[in-house]
N, C-alpha and C positions, 0 to 999 in steps of 0.2 A: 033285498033282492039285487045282484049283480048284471050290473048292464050288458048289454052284448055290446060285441067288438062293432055291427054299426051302431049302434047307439051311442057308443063315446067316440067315435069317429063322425056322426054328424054332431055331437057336441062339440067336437074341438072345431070343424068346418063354421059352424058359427061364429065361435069365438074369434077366430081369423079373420071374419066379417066385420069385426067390432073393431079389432085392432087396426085393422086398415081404416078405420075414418077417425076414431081417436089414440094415435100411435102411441104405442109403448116401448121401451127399452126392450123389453123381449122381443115384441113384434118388428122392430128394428136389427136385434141381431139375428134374425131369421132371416131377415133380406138377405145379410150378412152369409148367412151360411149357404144359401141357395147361388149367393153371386160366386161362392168358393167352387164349387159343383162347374157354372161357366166356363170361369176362369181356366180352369182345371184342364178344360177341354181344350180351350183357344191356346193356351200355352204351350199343348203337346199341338196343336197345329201348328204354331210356329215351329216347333223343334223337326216335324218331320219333313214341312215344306220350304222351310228356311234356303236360300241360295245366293252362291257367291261367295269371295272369299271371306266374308267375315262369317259367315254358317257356323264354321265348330266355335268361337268365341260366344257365338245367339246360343249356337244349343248348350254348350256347357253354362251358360248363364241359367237359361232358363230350368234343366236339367233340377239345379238348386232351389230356382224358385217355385217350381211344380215341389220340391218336396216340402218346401217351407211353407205352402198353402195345403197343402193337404194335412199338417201338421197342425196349422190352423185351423182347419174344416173339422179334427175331429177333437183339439182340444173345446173350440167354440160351443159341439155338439154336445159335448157332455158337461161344459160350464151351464147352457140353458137348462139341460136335464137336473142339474145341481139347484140350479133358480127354480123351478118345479116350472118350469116351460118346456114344448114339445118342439122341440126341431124339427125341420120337415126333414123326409126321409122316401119321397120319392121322387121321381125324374118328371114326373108330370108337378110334382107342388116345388121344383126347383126352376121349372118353366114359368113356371107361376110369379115365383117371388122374385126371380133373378131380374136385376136392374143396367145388367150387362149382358149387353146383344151380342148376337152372331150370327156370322152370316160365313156361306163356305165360298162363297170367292175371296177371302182371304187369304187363300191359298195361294192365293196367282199376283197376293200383293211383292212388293219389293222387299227385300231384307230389313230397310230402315221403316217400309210401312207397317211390316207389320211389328217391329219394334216399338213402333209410335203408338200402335193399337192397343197393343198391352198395356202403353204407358197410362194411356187414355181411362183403358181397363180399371186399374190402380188409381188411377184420380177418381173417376167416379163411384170404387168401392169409400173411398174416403169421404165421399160427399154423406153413408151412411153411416159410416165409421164416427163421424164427429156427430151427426144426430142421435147415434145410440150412446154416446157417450154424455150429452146432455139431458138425456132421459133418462140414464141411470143417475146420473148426481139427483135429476127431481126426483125420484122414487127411492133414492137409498140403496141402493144396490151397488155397494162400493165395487161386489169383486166383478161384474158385468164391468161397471166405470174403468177399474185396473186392467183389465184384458183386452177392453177398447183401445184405451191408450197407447198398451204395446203391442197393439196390432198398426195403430197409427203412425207408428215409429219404424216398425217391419215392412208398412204398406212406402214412408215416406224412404227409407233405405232402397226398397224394389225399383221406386220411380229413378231417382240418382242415377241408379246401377244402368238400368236400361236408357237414360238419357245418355248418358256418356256413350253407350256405344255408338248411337247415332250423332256424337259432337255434340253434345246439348250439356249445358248448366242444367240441375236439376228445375228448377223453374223453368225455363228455356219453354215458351209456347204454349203456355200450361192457362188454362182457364179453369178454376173450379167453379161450377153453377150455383 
């Protein structure tokens, strides 16, 4: 007999329970895909509220990086679906899982603040980035392992990119937790 649609919906809501007190690589690039969702958003805030003269340099940057995270958000999506993991897929379970806050007085920050935000953004997607990458090597999951990686590489390029525009060496003030 076929489950119904809640009954494997509170099956997966459990399973989310679980993963959150003994983490998995899946369960880790799900944080991943819900911080891309954030992200997504805060990025087109900066491009819309951005001012000053550096404005069209912020927004053609970040222009690129809104597509290169969304490119991420849906390769990501369908690599857990390929690992036979459920990506979350609503605005309430990306509230949930997102490790990257917002807040709308951002809007009234400075051109370099809210270049700093983003930055910030990107370091602490990295802070999961590198844990889902150590839980895939411990579980075997090379092709999770390989997409972390070059996301690790994409996320470390976005940092640079946006450091310089505000005068910064890519390290330049940078704490990972």
């Amino acid at each position: 007999m076929s489950k119904t649609p809640e009954e494997l919906f509170a099956a997966e809501q459990k399973q989310s329970e679980i993963d959150h007190h003994v983490p998995t690589a899946g369960a880790m690039v799900n944080h991943i895909v819900s911080n891309f969702t954030v992200l997504d958003a805060k990025l087109h805030q900066v491009t819309w509220y951005v001012k000053g003269l550096s404005a069209p340099v912020i927004q053609h940057v970040l222009k690129h990086l809104i597509r290169e995270n969304r490119t991420h958000y849906d390769e990501v999506g369908e690599l857990l679906l390929d690992e036979n993991e459920k990506p979350s897929s609503t605005t309430a379970e990306y509230s949930e899982y997102s490790m990257i806050g917002e807040n709308g007085k951002n809007k009234y920050f400075t051109a370099d603040e809210m270049v700093s935000e983003a930055v910030q953004d990107y370091v602490t997607q990295n802070l999961f980035v590198d844990r889902a990458i150590k839980l895939a090597e411990k579980e075997e999951r090379p092709a999770l392992r390989n997409y972390m990686e070059k996301l690790r590489g994409d996320d470390n390029h976005a940092i640079r990119v946006l450091q310089a525009l505000v005068g910064n060496n890519a390290g330049d003030g940078l704490e990972e937790e």
